[in-house]
C-alpha positions, 0 to 999 in steps of 0.5 A: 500500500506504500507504492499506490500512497507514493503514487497519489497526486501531491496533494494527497501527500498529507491526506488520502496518501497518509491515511493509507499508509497508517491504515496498512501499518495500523492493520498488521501492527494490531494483528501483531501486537494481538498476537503478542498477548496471551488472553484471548479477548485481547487477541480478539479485540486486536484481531477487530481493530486491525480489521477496522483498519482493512475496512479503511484501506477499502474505503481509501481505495474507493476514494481513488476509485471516484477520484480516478488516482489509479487504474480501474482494473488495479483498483479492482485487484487491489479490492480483491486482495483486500476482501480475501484478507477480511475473510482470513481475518474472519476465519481467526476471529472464529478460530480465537472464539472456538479456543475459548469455548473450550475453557471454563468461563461461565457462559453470560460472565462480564468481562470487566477488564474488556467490558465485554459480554458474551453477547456483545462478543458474538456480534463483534465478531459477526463477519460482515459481507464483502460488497455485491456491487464491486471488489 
């Protein structure tokens, strides 16, 4: 994502091409770091947060799409790739809440330090559809 920042018009040096570049870092800086830790809410809460971030990547790439900073069919691609990340990141997202059905919590505990319930839990992580319209 550095080389499509590099290429944006000089006046997206600050902007758009900024915001991208934190958004990729922000995304395998959290992914990471979630890894990292050892409880598994934190690796969920990480694992959320960077996929936030691949959802602003794909909202960036719109911009270039409307703006026409970048080939259609590179735009496309890059949509692409994106998406089948938002679905491995969804398949850990799952993997992480089936390890921990295996302990010994109760099943409606709060937990404080997250300020998460189970049901609060279970929508986080819902995995959102990838867009009909266009990659």
């Amino acid at each position: 994502m550095y080389a499509v920042a590099r290429r944006l018009p000089d006046l997206e040096k600050f902007g758009l091409a900024g915001q991208i570049r934190r958004a990729a870092v922000s995304l395998t800086n959290n992914i990471a770091e979630g890894h990292g830790r050892f409880h598994y809410l934190e690796q969920i809460k990480f694992s959320l947060i960077s996929r936030g971030s691949l959802e602003e990547l794909i909202d960036d790439l719109n911009v270039c799409e409307d703006e026409s900073y970048l080939p259609l069919t590179e735009i496309t691609e890059l949509k692409s790739r994106a998406w089948h990340i938002h679905r491995v990141l969804a398949g850990y997202l799952r993997y992480l809440r089936e390890k921990k059905q295996g302990h010994s919590l109760a099943l409606h505990e709060t937990f404080p330090a997250y300020g998460l319930t189970e049901e609060v839990l279970d929508t986080l992580l819902a995995e959102a559809p990838a867009p009909t319209s266009t990659l």
